[in-house]
KESE-588780 format. One record per residue (C-alpha): x, y, z; residue in three letters. Coordinates in pm, 1 decimal, decimal comma. Last residue first. Example, Ala and Ser with C-alpha at 12.3 -4.5 7.8 and 13.67 -1.06 7.14 Angstrom:
BEGIN
[[1367,0; -106,0; 714,0]; "SER"];
[[1230,0; -450,0; 780,0]; "ALA"];
***
This chain:
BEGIN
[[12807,1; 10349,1; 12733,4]; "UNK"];
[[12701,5; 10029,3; 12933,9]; "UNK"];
[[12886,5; 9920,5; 13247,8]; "UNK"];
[[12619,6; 9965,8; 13448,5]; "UNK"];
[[12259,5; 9896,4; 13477,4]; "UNK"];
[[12065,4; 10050,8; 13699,6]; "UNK"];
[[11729,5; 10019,1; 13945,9]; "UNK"];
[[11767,4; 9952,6; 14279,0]; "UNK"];
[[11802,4; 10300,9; 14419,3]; "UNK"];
[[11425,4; 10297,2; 14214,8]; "UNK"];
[[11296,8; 10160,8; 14532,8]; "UNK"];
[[11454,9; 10342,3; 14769,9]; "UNK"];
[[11440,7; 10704,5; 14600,3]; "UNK"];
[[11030,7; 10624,3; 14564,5]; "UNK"];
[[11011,8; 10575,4; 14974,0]; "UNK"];
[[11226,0; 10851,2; 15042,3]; "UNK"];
[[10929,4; 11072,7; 14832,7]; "UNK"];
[[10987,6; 11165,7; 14442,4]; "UNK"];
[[10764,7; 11499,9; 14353,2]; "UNK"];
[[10683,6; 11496,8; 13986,6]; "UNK"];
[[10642,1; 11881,0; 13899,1]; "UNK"];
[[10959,2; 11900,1; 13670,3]; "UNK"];
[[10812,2; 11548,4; 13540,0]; "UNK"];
[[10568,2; 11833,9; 13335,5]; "UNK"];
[[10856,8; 11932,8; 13084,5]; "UNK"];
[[10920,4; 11543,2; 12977,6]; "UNK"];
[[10528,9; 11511,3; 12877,4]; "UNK"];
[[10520,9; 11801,7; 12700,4]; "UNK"];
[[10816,0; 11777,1; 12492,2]; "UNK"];
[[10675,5; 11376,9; 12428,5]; "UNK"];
[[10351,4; 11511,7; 12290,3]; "UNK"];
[[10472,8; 11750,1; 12111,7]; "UNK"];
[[10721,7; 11527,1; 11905,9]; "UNK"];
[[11068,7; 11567,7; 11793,6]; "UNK"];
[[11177,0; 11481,2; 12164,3]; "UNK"];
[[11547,9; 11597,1; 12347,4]; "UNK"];
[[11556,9; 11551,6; 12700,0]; "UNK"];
[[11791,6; 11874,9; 12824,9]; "UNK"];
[[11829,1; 11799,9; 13226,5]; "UNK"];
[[12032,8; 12017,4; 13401,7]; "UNK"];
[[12168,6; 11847,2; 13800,6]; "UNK"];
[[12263,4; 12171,9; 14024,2]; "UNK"];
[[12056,3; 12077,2; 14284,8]; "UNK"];
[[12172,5; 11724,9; 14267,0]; "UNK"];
[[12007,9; 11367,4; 14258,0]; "UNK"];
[[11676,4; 11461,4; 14291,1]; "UNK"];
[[11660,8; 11620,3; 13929,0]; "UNK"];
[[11733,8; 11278,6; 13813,5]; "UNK"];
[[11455,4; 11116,4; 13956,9]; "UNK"];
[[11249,7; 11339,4; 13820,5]; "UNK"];
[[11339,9; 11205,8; 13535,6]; "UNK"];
[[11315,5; 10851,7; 13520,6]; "UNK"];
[[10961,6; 10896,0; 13659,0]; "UNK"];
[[10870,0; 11136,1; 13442,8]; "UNK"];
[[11017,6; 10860,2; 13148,8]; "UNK"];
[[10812,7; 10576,5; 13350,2]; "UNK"];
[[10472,7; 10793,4; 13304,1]; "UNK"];
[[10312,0; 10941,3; 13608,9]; "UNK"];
[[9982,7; 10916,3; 13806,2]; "UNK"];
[[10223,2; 10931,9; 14138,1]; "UNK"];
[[10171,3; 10577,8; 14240,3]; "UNK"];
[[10167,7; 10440,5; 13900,8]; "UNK"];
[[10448,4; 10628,7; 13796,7]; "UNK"];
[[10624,2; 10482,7; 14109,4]; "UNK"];
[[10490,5; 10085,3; 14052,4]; "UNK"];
[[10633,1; 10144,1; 13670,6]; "UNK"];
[[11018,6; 10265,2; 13768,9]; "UNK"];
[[11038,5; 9947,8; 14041,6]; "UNK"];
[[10921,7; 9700,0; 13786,0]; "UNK"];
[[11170,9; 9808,7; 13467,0]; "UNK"];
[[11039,9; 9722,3; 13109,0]; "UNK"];
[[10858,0; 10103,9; 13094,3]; "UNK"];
[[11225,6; 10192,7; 13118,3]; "UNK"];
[[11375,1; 9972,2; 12857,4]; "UNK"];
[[11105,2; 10171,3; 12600,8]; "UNK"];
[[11259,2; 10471,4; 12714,6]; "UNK"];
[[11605,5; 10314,8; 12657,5]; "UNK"];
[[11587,7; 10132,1; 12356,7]; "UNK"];
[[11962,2; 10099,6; 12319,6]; "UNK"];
[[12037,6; 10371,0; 12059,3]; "UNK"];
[[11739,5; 10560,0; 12244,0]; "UNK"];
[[12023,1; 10608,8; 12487,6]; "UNK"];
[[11889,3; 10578,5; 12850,0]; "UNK"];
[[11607,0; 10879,2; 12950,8]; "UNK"];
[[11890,9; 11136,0; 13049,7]; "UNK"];
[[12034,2; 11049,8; 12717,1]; "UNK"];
[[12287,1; 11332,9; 12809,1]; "UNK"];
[[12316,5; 11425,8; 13201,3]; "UNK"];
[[12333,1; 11762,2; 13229,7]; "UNK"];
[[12583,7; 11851,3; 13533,1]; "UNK"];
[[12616,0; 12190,6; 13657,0]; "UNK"];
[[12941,8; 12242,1; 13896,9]; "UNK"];
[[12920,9; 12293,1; 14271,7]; "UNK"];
[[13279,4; 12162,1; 14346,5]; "UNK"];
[[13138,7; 11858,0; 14506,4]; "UNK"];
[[12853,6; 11807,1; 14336,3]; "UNK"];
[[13092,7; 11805,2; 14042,3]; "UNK"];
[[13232,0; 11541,5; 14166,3]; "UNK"];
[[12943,2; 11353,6; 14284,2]; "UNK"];
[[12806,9; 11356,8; 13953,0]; "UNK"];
[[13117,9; 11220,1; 13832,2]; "UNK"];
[[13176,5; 10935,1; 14057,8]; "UNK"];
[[12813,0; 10829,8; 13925,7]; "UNK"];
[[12925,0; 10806,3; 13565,3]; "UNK"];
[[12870,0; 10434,4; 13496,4]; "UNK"];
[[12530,3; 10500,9; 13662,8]; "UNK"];
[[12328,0; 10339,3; 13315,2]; "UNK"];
[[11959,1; 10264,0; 13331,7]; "UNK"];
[[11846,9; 10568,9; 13598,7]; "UNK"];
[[12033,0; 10804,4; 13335,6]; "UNK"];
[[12376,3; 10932,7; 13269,9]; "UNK"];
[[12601,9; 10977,9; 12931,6]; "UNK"];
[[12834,0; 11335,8; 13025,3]; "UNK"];
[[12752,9; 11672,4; 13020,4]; "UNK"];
[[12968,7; 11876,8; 13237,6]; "UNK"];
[[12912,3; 12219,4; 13364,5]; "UNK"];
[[13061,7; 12604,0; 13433,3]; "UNK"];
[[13417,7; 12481,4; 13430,4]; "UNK"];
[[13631,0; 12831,5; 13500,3]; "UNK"];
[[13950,6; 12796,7; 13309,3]; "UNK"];
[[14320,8; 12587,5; 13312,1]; "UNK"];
[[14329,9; 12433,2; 13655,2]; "UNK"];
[[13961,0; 12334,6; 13648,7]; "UNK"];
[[14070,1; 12199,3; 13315,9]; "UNK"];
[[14316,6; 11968,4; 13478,7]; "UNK"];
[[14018,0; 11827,7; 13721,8]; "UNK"];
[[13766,0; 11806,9; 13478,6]; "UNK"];
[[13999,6; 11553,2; 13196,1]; "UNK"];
[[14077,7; 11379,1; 13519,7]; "UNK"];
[[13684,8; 11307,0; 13583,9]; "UNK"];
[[13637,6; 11188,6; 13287,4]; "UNK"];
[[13457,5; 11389,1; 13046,1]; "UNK"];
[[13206,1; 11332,6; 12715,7]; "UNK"];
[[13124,3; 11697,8; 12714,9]; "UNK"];
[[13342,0; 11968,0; 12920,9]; "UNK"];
[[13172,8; 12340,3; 12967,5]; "UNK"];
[[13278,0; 12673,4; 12891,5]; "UNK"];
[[13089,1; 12973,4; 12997,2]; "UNK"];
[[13005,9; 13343,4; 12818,7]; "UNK"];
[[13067,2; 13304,3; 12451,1]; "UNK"];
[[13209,5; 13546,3; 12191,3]; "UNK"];
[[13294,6; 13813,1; 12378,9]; "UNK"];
[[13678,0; 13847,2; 12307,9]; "UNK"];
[[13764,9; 13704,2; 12603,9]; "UNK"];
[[13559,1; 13391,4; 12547,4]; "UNK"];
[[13708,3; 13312,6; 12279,4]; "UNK"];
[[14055,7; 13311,9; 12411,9]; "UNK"];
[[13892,7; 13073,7; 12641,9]; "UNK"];
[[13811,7; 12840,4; 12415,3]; "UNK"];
[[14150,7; 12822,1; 12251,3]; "UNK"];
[[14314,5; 12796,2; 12554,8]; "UNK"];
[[14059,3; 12545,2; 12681,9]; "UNK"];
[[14178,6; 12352,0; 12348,2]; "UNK"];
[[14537,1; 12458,7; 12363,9]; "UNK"];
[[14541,1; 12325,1; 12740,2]; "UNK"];
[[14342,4; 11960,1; 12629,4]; "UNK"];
[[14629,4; 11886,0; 12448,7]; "UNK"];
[[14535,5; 11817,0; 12058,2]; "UNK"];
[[14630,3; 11506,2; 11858,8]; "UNK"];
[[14388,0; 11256,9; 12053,0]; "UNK"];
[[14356,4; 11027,0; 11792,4]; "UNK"];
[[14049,1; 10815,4; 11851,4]; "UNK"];
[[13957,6; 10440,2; 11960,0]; "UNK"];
[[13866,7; 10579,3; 12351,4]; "UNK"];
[[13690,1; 10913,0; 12359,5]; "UNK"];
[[13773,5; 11228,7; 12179,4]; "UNK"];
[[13637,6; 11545,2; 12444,4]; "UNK"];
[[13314,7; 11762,5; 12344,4]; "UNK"];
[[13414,1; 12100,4; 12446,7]; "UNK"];
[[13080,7; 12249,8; 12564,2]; "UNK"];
[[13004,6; 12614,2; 12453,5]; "UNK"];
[[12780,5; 12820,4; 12652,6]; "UNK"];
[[12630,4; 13136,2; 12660,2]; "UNK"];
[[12719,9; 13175,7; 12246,3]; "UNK"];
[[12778,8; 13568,8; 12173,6]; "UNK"];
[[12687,3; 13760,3; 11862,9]; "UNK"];
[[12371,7; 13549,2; 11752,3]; "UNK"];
[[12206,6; 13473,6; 11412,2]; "UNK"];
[[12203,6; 13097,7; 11499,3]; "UNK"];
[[12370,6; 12981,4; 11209,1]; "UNK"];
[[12632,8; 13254,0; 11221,0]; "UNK"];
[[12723,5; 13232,5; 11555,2]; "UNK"];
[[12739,5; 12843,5; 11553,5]; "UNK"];
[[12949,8; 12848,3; 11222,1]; "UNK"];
[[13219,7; 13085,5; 11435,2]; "UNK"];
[[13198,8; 12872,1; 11780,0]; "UNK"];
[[13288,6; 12591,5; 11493,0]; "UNK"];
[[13606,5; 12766,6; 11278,2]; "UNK"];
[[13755,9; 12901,4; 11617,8]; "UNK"];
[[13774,7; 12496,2; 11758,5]; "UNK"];
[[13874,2; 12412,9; 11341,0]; "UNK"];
[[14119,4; 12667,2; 11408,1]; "UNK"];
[[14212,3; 12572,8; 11784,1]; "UNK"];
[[14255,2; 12213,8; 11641,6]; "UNK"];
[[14030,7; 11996,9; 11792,0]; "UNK"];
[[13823,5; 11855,9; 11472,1]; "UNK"];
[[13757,6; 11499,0; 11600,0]; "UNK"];
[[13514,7; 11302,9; 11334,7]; "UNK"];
[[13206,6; 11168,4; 11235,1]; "UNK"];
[[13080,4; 11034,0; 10952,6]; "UNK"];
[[12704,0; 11187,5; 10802,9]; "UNK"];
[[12854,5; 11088,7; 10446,9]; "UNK"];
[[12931,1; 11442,0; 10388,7]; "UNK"];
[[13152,1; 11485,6; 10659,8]; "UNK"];
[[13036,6; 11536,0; 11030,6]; "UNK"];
[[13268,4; 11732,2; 11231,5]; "UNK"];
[[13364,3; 11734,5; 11630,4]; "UNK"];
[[13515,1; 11950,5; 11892,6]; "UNK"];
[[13253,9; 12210,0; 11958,6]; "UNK"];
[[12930,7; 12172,1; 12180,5]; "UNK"];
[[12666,0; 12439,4; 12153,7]; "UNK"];
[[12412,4; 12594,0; 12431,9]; "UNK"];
[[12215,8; 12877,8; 12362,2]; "UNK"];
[[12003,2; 13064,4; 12673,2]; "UNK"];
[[11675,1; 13213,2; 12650,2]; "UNK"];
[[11639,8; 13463,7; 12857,3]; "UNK"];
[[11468,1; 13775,7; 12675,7]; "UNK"];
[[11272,2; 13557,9; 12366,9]; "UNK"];
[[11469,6; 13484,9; 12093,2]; "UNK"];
[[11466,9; 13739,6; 11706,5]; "UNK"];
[[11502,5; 13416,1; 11614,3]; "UNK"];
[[11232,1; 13130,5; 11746,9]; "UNK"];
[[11137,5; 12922,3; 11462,7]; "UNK"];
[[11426,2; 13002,2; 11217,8]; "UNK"];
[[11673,9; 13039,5; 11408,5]; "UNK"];
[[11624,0; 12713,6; 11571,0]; "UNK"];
[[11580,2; 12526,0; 11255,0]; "UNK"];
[[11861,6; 12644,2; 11103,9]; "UNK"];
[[12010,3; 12534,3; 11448,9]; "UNK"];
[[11924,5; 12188,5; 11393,6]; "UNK"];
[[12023,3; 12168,8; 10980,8]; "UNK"];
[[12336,0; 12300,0; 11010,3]; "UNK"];
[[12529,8; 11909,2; 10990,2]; "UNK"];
[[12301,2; 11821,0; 11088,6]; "UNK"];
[[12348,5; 11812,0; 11437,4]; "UNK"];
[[12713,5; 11973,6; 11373,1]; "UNK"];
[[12595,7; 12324,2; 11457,0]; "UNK"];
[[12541,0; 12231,4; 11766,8]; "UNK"];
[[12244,3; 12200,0; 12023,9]; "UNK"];
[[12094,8; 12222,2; 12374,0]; "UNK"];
[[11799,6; 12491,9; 12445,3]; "UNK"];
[[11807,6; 12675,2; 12755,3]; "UNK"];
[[11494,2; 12884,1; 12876,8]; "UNK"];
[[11228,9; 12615,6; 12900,2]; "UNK"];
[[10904,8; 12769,1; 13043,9]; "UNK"];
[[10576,7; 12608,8; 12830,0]; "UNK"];
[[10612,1; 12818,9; 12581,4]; "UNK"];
[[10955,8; 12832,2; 12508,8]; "UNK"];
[[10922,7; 12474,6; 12482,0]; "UNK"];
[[10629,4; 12507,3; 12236,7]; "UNK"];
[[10838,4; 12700,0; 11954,4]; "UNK"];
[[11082,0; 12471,5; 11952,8]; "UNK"];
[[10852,1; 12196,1; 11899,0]; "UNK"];
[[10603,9; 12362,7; 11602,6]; "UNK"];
[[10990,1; 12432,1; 11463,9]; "UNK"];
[[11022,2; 12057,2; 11451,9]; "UNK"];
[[10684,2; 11995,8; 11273,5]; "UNK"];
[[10739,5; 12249,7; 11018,0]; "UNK"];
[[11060,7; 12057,0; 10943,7]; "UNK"];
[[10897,2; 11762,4; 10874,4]; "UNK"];
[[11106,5; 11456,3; 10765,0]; "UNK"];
[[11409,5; 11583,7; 10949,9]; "UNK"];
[[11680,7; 11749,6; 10749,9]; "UNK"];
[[12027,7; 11545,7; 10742,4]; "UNK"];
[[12220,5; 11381,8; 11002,3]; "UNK"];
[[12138,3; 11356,1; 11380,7]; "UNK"];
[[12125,9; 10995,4; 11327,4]; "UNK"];
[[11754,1; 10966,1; 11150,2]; "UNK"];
[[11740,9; 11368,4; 11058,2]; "UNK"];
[[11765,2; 11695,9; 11303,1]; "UNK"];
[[11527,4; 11766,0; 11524,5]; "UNK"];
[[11678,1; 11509,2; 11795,5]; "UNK"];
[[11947,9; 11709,3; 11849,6]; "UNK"];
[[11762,2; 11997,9; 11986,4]; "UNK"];
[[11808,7; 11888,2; 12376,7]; "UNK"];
[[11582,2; 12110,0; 12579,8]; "UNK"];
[[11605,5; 12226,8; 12943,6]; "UNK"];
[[11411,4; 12188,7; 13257,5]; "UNK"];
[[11608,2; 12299,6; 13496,1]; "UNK"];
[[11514,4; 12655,5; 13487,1]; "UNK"];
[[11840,4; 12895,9; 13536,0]; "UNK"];
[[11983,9; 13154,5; 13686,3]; "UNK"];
[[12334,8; 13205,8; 13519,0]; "UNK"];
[[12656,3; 13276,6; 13715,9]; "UNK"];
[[12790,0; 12903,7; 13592,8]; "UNK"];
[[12488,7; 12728,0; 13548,5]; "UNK"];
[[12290,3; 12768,6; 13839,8]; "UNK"];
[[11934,3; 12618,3; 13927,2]; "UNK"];
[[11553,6; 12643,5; 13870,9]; "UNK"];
[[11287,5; 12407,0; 13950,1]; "UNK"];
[[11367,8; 12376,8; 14307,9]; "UNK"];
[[11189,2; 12055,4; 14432,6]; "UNK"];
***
C-alpha cells in the first residue's frame, strides 16, 4: 500500500489527523486536559503525520490554540487544514456564516490562531438540508479564491458535498479534495468516492471510523466480518476499518481524530495493515446505508 498520496500538487502521507476531537464534549469549549491534548499533537508529528485537520470553529478557538501552542514554530511539512462556512455562538449553536465577509472574517481568525501567513487548505463546508442557503456557491468559491490569490491559502476543498455542488465548482476553481461522512458502516457517499476517483481528486472521509455520535467504533467491534480480519492480521476492528479505507482509492486521506495516545497510535499503525482479496470480500459485506 502507498502510504503517501496527492492533495492537490502536495505530496502527502495518508495518514492524517483530525484535531476536532481536542476540543470540549461537542467540539465546544476547552477539553478537560489541555496538557493532555498537546501531549497528542505533539506525538503525531512524531510518529509521521504531516497534515493536521481543524478550524477555528472547534471551539470555538480552543483546537487551534492548542495547535499553536504545542507544535508552533511547525515542523518543515506539516500541512494546515481548516474548513470555513460555519459559526458557533456562545451557547456552542451552530450556524451558516457564508457571506464572503464572514468567509474573509474565518480564513482571517484561522491565520491568526494558528500563527501562520498562508492556510494549505481551506474546505468550504456546504449548508445541508433544514438550512438557509442565502449564498451562491460562485460568490463563495469567488470569495475563496480571491483568497487564494492574494496568498492566503494554497487549495480549496468542498466539505459536506454532493456530487452537483463538485461538479459546478470544478467549473468555478481547482477542487483539490472533498471531505464528506464515509466509513465501512455508512457507504451513502460511495457515488462520490468514485467521482472523485474519477477526476483524481483527494477524498478524506470524515468519521472514517462511523460517527462516534452513533457508537461507531464500538459498532465496529459489533460487526463479524470486521473482527475475523483483525483477528487474522493481529489487528484491532478500527485498523481494520481503516485500512480498508485506504484500499478504496489512492488518493483516499484519512484524518481519525483521538484525544488519547493510545488511540493516535493505534489509528497511525493501520497504515501498515495490508488487506488481501480475501479480506476486501468479506468486509464488501459490511455497511449500513442510509445513515448520515
Amino acid at each position: 500500500m502507498h502510504t503517501t498520496t496527492c492533495l492537490g500538487d502536495k505530496r502527502i502521507n495518508r495518514m492524517g489527523f483530525g484535531a476536532m476531537q481536542l476540543a470540549g464534549p461537542g467540539a465546544f469549549g476547552p477539553p478537560r486536559d489541555p496538557e493532555a491534548a498537546r501531549a497528542v499533537l505533539r506525538r503525531a508529528i512524531e510518529l509521521g503525520v504531516d497534515h493536521i485537520d481543524t478550524s477555528q470553529y472547534y471551539g470555538p478557538d480552543v483546537v487551534n490554540d492548542l495547535i499553536r501552542e504545542a507544535l508552533y514554530p511547525y515542523p518543515a511539512g506539516l500541512k494546515l487544514v481548516t474548513k470555513v462556512g460555519w459559526r458557533r455562538d456562545e451557547a456552542g449553536g451552530i450556524f451558516p456564516a457564508q457571506r464572503p465577509g464572514e468567509l474573509r472574517e474565518a480564513v482571517e481568525a484561522n491565520l491568526r490562531s494558528l500563527r501562520v501567513e498562508r492556510l494549505d487548505l481551506v474546505n468550504l463546508r456546504m449548508v445541508g438540508v433544514g438550512h438557509d442557503n442565502a449564498v451562491s456557491l460562485e460568490e463563495q468559491l469567488l470569495a475563496l479564491e480571491e483568497m487564494r490569490t492574494e496568498g492566503k491559502l494554497d487549495l480549496i476543498g468542498l466539505s459536506n458535498a454532493d456530487e452537483a455542488q463538485v461538479q459546478l465548482a470544478l467549473e468555478l476553481v481547482d477542487v483539490a479534495g472533498v471531505q464528506n461522512g464515509y466509513s465501512i458502516l455508512d457507504r451513502q457517499d460511495e457515488g462520490m468516492v468514485e467521482f472523485a476517483r474519477q477526476r483524481e481528486i483527494a477524498y478524506v472521509p470524515f468519521f472514517p471510523l462511523g460517527s462516534a455520535f452513533r457508537g461507531g467504533p464500538a459498532q465496529l467491534a459489533a460487526e463479524a466480518e470486521i473482527v475475523e480480519v483483525a483477528d487474522k492480521h493481529g489487528a484491532t476492528p478500527a485498523q481494520v476499518a481503516l485500512a480498508w479505507l485506504l484500499a478504496l482509492y489512492d488518493r483516499m486521506l484519512l484524518i481519525p481524530g483521538k484525544s488519547s495516545l493510545a488511540h493516535l497510535e493505534e489509528n497511525v499503525a493501520a497504515i501498515e495493515l495490508e488487506l488481501d482479496v480475501d479480506d476486501l470480500v468479506a468486509l464488501d459485506r459490511v455497511g449500513i446505508t442510509g445513515i448520515r
